[in-house]
DSSP file (Angstrom, degrees, kcal/mol; ACC not computed):
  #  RESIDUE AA STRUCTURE BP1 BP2  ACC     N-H-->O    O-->H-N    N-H-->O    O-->H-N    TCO  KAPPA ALPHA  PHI   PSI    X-CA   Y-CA   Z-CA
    1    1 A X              0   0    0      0, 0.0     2,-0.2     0, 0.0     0, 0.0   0.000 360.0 360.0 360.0 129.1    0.0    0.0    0.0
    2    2 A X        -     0   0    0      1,-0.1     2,-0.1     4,-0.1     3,-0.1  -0.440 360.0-131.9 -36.4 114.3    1.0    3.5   -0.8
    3    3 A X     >  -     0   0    0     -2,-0.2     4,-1.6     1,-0.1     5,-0.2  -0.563  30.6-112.9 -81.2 160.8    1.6    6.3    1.3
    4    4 A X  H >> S+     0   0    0      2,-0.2     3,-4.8     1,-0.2     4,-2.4   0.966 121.3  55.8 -48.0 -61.4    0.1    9.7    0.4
    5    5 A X  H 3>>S+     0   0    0      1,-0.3     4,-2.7     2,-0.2     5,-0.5   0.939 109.4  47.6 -19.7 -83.0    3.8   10.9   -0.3
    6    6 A X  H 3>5S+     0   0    0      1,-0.2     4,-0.6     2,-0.2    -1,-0.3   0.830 110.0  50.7 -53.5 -10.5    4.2    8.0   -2.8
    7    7 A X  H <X5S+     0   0    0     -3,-4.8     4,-2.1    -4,-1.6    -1,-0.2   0.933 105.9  52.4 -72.6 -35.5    1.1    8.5   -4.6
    8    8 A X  H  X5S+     0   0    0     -4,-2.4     4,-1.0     1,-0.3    -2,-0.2   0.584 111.3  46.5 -90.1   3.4    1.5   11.9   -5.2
    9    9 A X  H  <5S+     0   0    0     -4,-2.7    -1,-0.3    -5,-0.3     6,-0.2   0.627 107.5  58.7 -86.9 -17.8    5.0   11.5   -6.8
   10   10 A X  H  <<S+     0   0    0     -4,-0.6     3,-0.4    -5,-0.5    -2,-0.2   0.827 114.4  34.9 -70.2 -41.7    3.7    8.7   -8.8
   11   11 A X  H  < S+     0   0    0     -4,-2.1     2,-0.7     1,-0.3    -2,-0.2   0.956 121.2  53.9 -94.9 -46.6    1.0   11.0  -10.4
   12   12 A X    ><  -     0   0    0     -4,-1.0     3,-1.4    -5,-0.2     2,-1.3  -0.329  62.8-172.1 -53.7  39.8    3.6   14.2  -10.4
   13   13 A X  T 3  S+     0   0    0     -2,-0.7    -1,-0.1    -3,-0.4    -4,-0.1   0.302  80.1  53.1 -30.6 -22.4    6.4   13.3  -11.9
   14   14 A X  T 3  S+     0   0    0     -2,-1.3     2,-0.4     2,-0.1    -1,-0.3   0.144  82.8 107.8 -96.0   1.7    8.2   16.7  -10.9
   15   15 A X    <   -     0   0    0     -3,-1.4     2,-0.4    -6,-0.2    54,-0.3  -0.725  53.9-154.7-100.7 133.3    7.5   16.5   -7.2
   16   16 A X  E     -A   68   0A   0     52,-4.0    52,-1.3    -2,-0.4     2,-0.3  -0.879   2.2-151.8 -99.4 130.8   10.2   15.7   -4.7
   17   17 A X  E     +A   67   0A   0     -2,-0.4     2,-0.4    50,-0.2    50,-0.2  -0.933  20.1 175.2-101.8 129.4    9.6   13.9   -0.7
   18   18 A X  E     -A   66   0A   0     48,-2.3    48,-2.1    -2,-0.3     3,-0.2  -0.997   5.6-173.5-115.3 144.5   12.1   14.9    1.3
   19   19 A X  E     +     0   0A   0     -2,-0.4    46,-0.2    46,-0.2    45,-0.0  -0.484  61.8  29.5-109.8-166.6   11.8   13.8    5.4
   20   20 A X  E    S+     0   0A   0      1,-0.2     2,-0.7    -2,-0.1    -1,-0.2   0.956  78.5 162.6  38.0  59.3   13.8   14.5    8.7
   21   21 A X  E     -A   64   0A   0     43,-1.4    43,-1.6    -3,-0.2     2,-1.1  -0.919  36.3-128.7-105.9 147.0   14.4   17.8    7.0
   22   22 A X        -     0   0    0     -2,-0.7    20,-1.8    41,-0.3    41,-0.2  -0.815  12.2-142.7 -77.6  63.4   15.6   20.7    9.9
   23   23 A X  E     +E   41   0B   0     -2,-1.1    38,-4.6    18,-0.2    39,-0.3  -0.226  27.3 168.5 -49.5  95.1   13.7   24.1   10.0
   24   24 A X  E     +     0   0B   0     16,-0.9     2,-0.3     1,-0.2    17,-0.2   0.804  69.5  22.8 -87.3 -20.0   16.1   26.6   10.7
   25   25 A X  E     -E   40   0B   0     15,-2.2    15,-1.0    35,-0.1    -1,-0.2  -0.978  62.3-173.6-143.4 132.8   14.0   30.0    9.9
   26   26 A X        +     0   0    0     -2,-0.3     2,-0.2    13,-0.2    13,-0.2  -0.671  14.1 180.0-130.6  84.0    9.8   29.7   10.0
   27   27 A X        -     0   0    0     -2,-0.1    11,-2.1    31,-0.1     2,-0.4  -0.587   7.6-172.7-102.1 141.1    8.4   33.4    8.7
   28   28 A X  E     +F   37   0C   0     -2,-0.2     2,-0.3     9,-0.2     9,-0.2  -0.887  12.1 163.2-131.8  99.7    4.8   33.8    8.6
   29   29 A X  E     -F   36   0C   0      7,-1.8     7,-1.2    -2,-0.4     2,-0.1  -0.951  34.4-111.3-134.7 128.2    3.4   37.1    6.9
   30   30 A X  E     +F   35   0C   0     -2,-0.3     2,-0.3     5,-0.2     5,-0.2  -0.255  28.9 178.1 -84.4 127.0   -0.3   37.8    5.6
   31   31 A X  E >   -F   34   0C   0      3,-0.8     2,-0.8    -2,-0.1     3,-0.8  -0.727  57.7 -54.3 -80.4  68.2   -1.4   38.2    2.1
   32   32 A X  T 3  S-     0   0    0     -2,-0.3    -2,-0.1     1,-0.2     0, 0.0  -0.828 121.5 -18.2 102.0-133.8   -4.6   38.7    1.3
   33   33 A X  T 3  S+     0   0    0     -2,-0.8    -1,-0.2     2,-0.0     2,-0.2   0.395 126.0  88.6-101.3   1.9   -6.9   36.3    2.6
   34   34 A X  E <   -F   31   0C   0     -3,-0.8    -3,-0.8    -5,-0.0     2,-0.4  -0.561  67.1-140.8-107.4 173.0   -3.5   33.9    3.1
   35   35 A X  E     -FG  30  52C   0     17,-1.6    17,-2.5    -5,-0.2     2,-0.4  -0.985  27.6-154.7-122.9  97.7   -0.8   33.1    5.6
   36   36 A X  E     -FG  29  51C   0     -7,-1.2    -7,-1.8    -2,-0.4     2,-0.4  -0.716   9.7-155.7 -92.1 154.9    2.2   32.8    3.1
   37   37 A X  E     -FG  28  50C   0     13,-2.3    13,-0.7    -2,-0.4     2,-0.2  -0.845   8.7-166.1-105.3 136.1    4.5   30.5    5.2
   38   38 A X        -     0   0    0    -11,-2.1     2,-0.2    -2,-0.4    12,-0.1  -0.651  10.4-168.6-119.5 173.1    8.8   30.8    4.1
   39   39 A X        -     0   0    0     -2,-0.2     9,-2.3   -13,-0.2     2,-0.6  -0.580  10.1-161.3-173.8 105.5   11.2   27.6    5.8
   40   40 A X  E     -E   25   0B   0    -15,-1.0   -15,-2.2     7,-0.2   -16,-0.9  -0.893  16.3-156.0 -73.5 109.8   14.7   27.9    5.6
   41   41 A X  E >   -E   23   0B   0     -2,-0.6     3,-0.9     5,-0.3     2,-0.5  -0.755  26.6-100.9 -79.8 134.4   16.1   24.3    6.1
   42   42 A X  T 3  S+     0   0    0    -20,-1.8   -20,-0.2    -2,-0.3     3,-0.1  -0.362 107.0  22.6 -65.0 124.9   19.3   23.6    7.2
   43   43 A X  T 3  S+     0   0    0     -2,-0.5     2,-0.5     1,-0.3    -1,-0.2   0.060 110.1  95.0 106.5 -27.2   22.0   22.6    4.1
   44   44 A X    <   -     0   0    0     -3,-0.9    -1,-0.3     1,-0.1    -3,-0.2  -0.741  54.7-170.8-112.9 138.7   19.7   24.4    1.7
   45   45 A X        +     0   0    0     -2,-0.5     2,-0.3    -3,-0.1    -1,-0.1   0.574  63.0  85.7 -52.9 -18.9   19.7   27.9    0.4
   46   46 A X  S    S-     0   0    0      1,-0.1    -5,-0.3    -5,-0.0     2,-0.2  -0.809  77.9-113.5-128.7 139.0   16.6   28.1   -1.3
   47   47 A X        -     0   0    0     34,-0.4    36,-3.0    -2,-0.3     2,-0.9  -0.417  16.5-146.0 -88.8 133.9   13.2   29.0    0.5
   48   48 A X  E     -b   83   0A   0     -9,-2.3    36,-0.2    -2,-0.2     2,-0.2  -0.547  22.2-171.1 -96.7  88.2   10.4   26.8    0.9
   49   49 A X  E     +b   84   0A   0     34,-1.8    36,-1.8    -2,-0.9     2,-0.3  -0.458  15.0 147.5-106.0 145.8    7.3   28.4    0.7
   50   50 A X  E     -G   37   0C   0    -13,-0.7   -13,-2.3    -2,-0.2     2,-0.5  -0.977  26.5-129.0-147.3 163.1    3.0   27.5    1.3
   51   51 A X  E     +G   36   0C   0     -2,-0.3     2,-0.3   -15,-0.2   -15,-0.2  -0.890  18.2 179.1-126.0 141.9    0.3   28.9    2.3
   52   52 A X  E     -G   35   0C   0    -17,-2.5   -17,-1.6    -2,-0.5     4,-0.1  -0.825  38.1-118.8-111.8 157.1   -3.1   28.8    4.8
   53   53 A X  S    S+     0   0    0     -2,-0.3     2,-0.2   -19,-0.2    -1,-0.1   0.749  96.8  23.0 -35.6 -49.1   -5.8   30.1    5.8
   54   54 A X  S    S-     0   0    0    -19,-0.1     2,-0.3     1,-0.0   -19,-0.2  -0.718  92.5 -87.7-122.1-175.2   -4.9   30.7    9.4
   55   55 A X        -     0   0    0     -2,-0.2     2,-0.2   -21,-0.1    -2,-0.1  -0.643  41.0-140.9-102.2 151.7   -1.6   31.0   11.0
   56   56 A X        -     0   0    0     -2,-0.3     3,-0.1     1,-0.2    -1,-0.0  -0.671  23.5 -80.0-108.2 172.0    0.3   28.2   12.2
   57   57 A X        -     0   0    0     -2,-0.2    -1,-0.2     2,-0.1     2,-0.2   0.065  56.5 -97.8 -53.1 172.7    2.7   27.1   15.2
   58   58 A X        -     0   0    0      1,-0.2   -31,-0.1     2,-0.1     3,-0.0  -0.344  39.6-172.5 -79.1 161.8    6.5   28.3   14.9
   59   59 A X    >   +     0   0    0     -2,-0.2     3,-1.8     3,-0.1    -1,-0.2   0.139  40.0 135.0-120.9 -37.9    8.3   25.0   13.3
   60   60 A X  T 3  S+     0   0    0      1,-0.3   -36,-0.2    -3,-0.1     3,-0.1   0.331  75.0  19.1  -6.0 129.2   11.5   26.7   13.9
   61   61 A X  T 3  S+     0   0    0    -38,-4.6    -1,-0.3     1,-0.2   -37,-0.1   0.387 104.7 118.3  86.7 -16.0   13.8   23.4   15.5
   62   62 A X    <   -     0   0    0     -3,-1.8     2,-0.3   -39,-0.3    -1,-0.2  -0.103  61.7-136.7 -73.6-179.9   11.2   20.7   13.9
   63   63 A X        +     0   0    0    -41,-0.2    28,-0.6    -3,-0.1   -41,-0.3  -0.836  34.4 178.3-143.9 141.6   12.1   18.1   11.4
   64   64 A X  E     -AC  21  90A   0    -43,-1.6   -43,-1.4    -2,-0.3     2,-0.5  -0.974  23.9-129.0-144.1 143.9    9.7   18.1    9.2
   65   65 A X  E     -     0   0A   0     24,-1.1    24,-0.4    -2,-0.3     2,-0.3  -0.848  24.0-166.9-116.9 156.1    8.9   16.3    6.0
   66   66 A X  E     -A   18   0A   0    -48,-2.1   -48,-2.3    -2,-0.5     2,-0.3  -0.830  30.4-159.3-140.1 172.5    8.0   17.6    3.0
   67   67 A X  E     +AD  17  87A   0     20,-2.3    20,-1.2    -2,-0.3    19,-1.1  -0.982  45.7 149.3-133.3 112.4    6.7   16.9   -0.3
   68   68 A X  E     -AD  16  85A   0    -52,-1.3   -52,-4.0    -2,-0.3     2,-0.2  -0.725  33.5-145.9-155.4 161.2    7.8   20.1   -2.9
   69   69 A X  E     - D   0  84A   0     15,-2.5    15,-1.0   -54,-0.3     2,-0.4  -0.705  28.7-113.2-119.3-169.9    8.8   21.3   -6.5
   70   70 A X  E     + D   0  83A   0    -56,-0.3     2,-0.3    13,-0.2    13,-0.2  -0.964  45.9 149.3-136.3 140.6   11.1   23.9   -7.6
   71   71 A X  E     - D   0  82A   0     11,-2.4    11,-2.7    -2,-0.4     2,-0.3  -0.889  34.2-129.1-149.8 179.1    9.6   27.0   -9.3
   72   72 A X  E     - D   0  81A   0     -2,-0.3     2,-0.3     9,-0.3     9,-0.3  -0.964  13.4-159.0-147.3 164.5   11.0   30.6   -9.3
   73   73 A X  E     - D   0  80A   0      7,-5.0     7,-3.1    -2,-0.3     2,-0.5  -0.949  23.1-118.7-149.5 158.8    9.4   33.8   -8.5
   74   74 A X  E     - D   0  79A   0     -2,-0.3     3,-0.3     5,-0.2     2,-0.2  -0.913  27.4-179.3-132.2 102.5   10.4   37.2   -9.5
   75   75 A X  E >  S- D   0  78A   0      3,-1.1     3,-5.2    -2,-0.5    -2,-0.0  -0.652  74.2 -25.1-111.4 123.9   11.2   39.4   -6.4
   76   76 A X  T 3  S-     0   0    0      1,-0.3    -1,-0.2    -2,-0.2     2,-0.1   0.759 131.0 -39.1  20.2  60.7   12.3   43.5   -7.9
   77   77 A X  T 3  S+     0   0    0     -3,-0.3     2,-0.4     1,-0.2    -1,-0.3   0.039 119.7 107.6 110.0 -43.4   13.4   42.3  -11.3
   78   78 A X  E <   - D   0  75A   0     -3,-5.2     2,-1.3    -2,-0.1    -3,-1.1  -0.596  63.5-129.4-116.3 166.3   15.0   39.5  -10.4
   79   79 A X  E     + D   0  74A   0     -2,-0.4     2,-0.2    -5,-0.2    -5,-0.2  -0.638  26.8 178.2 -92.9 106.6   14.5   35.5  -10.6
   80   80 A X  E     - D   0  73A   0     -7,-3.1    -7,-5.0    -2,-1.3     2,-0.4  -0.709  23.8-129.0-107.2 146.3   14.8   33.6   -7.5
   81   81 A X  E     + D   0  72A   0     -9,-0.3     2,-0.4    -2,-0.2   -34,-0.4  -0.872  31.0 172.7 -89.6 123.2   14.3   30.0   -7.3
   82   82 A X  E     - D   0  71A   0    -11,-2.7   -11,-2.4    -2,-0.4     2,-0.4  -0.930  33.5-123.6-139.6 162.1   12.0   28.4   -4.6
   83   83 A X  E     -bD  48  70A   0    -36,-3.0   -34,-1.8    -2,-0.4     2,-0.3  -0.747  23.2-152.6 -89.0 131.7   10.4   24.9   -3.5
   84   84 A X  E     -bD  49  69A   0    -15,-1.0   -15,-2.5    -2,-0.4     2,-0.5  -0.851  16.9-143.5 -84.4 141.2    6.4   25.2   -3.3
   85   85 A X  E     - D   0  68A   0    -36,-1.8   -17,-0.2    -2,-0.3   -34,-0.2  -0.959  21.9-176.6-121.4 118.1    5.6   22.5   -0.7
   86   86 A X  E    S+     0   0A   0    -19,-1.1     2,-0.2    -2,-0.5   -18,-0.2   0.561  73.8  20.7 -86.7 -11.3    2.6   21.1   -1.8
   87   87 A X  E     - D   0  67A   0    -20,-1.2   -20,-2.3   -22,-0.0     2,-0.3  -0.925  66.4-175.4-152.6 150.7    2.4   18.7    1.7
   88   88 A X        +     0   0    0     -2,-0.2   -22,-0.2   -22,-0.2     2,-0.1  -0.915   2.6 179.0-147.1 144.2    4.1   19.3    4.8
   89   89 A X        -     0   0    0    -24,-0.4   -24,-1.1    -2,-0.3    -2,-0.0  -0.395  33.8-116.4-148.6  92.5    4.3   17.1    8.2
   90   90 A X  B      C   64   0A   0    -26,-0.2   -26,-0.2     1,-0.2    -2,-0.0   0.223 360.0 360.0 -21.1 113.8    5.8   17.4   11.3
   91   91 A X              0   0    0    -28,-0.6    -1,-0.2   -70,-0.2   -27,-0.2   0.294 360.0 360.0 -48.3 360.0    8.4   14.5   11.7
């Protein structure tokens, strides 16, 4: 049997699982009618960002695992690369 993780790489081809991943920075700031959520992981450069409805706990210190792609977003001009994490779970 399949975990959600494995299904949803099976049908994505472009989706990455990573687990026991280390949340060094957890920044939470409202948009709209969202809570976009940033996660700085330890070893990686590159920000991992989702969004809620409401706000959530600090993860700061967790391990966490996550389920992500790589897109880029264009902050004053220029093109930064970032994970969307399309599923997220405390480790």
């Amino acid at each position: 049997m399949k975990s959600a993780s494995e299904a949803l790489i099976a049908k994505h081809q472009s989706l990455t699982h990573s687990e026991m991943m280390k949340v060094s920075s957890h920044v939470q700031r409202n948009k709209g009618e969202w809570i976009i959520n940033t996660l700085m992981l330890e070893g990686y450069d590159i920000a991992f960002k989702y969004k809620r409805k409401k706000r959530y706990k600090s993860l700061q210190g967790q391990r966490v695992n996550l389920t992500y792609y790589p897109a880029t977003e264009n902050v004053a001009g220029l093109l930064i690369e970032v994970m969307n994490v399309v599923r997220i779970k405390v480790s």
